[in-house]
N, C-alpha and C positions, 0 to 999 in steps of 0.2 A: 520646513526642515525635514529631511527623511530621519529614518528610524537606525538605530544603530542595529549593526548583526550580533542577536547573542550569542552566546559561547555556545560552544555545543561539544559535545563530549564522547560523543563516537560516531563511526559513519553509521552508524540506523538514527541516529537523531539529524544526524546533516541530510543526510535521504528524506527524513519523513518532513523535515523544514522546505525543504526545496519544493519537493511535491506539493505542498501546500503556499507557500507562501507567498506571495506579489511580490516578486526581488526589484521591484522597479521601485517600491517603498522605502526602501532601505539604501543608505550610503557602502555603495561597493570602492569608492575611491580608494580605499586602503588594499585593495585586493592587488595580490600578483596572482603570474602565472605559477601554475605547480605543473610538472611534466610529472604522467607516469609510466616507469620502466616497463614492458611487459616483456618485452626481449628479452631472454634466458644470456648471460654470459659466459661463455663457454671458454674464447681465448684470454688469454694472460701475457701482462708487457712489465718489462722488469728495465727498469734504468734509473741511471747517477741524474742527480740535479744538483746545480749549487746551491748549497743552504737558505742564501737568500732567495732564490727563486721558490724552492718549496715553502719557506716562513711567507712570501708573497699570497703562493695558490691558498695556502690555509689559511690566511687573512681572509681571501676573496671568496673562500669557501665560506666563513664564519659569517663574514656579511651579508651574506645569503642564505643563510641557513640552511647549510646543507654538508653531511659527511664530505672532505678532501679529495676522496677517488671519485666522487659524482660529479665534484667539480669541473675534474679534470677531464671524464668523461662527455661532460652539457660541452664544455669549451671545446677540445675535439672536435666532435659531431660538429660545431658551429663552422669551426674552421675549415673543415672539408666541408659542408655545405657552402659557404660564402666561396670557397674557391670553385664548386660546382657550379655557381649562379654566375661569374665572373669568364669561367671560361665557356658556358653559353653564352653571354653576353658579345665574348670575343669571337666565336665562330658567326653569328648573326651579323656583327660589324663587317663581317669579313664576307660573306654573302651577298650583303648591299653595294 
């Protein structure tokens, strides 16, 4: 049976855990991904949503633990990505 991950309580303990530790010992199953922002945000988008759709995102926000505008921001980013892999995808079809 592997080892549970302790708690750790700031990043110099999660730094100095890693550095040292055998992670192959330990149960990572519980683990997600965490993205981090480094990109400064500069612009600003202001728009209506219907209620329920915003009670929706902060649902989908909460469930992933994470502030509403990051939500909306990961989801974004997702969507223009998938539509950028899709219309490579279509140009390539179109090639053949």
């Amino acid at each position: 049976m592997k080892k549970k991950l302790p708690a750790l309580k700031s990043d110099k303990h999660a730094g100095a855990f890693v550095a040292h530790a055998d992670l192959t010992e330990y149960d990572l199953s519980g683990m997600r991904e965490v993205r981090f922002e480094f990109e400064p945000k500069s612009a600003r988008v202001n728009m209506r949503l219907p209620a329920a759709l915003l009670a929706a995102v902060k649902t989908g926000a909460s469930r992933a633990g994470m502030p509403y505008q990051r939500f909306i921001r990961q989801t974004l980013e997702a969507a223009v990505q998938s539509r950028k892999r899709l219309v490579k995808y279509q140009l390539s079809k179109k090639r053949n």
